[in-house]
N, C-alpha and C positions, 0 to 999 in steps of 0.2 A: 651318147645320149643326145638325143632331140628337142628342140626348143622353137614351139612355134607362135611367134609374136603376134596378136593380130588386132585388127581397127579396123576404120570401114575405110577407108580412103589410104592407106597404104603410103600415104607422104611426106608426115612428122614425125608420129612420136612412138607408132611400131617400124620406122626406120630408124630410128634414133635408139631404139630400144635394142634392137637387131644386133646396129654395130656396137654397143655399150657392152650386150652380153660378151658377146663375139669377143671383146677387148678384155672384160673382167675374167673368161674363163674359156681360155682359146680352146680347149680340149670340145668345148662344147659345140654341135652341129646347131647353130642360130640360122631361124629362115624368119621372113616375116612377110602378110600377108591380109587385103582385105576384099571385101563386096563390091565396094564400089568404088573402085582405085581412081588414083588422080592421073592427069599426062605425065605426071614427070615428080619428084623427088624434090618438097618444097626447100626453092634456094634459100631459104634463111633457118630451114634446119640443116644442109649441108654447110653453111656458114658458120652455124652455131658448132658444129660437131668438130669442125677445121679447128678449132681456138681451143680445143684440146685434145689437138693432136689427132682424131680419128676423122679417115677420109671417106665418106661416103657417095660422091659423086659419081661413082659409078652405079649405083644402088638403083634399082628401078622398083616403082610399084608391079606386088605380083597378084593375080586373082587366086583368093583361098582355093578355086578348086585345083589348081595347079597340083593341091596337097592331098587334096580329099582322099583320095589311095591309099596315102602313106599314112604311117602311124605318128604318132609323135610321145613320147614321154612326158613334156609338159607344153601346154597349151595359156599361152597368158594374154588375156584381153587387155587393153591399155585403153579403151574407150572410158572419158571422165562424166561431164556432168550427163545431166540428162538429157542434155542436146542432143547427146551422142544413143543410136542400139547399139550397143554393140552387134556384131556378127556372128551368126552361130559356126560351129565349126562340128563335120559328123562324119570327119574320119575318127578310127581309132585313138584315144587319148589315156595316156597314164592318170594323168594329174591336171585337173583345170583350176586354175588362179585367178581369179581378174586383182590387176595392182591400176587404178586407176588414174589419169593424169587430164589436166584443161586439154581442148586440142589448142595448140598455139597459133593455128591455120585461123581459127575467128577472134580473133586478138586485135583491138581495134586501139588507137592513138598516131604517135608520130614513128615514123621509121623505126628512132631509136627505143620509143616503149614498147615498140611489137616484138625487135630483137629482143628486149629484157624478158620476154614471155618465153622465147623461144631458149633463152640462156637459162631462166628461171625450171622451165616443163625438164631439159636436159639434165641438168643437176639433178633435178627430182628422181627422175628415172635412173641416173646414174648411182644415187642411193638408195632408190629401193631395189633397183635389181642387184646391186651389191650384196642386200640382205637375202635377197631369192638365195643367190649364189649359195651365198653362207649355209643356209636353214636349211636348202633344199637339195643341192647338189654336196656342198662339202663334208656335212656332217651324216651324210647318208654314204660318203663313197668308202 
């Protein structure tokens, strides 16, 4: 089963979402992807992700058409307030979800309150894609 994460910038929180699923249900093929991707894999959601246990520094933003081809089973937008479009996505799709979350990338204070946004958005996504899991993948297989 396929699982494609996606945002517009590809650097917090459908990376974070990516390796969470990946963690909660390793059977699962997690890929994630946006429009207008960032350079690089923001360092304080790889920081955030370290502090339990999952390593995503290898992780790179990828462009959705990468996918476009491919099918996916479920497709989940993680784009939050209205700051954000989300991106359309028009490959093939089973199931679309949007589970939405802040982006933690405009998160404004001192060091340590940006990290807490970034600890805070993680957690979040860590339990609701827990609940995806549940609802959507375990009680269907």
């Amino acid at each position: 089963m396929k699982v494609l994460v996606l945002c517009t910038g590809n650097s917090c929180r459908s990376q974070m979402g990516e390796a969470i699923l990946r963690d909660i249900n390793p059977e699962l093929e997690v890929v994630s992807a946006g429009t207008k991707i960032a350079d690089q894999v923001h360092p304080l959601a790889v920081k955030a992700m370290a502090e339990i246990g999952i390593d995503i520094s290898s992780q790179r933003p990828k462009m959705v058409d990468e996918f476009l081809e491919e099918g996916v089973d479920f497709l989940i937008s993680v784009c939050g307030g209205a700051k954000d479009a989300c991106p359309a996505f028009l490959g093939p799709v089973g199931t679309r979800l949007h589970i939405g979350f802040d982006d933690p990338a405009y998160a404004e204070g001192t060091e340590e309150e940006i990290f807490e946004v970034f600890r805070r958005v993680r957690d979040e996504i860590r339990r609701d894609f827990a609940k995806f899991n549940e609802e959507y993948i375990v009680k269907n297989a």
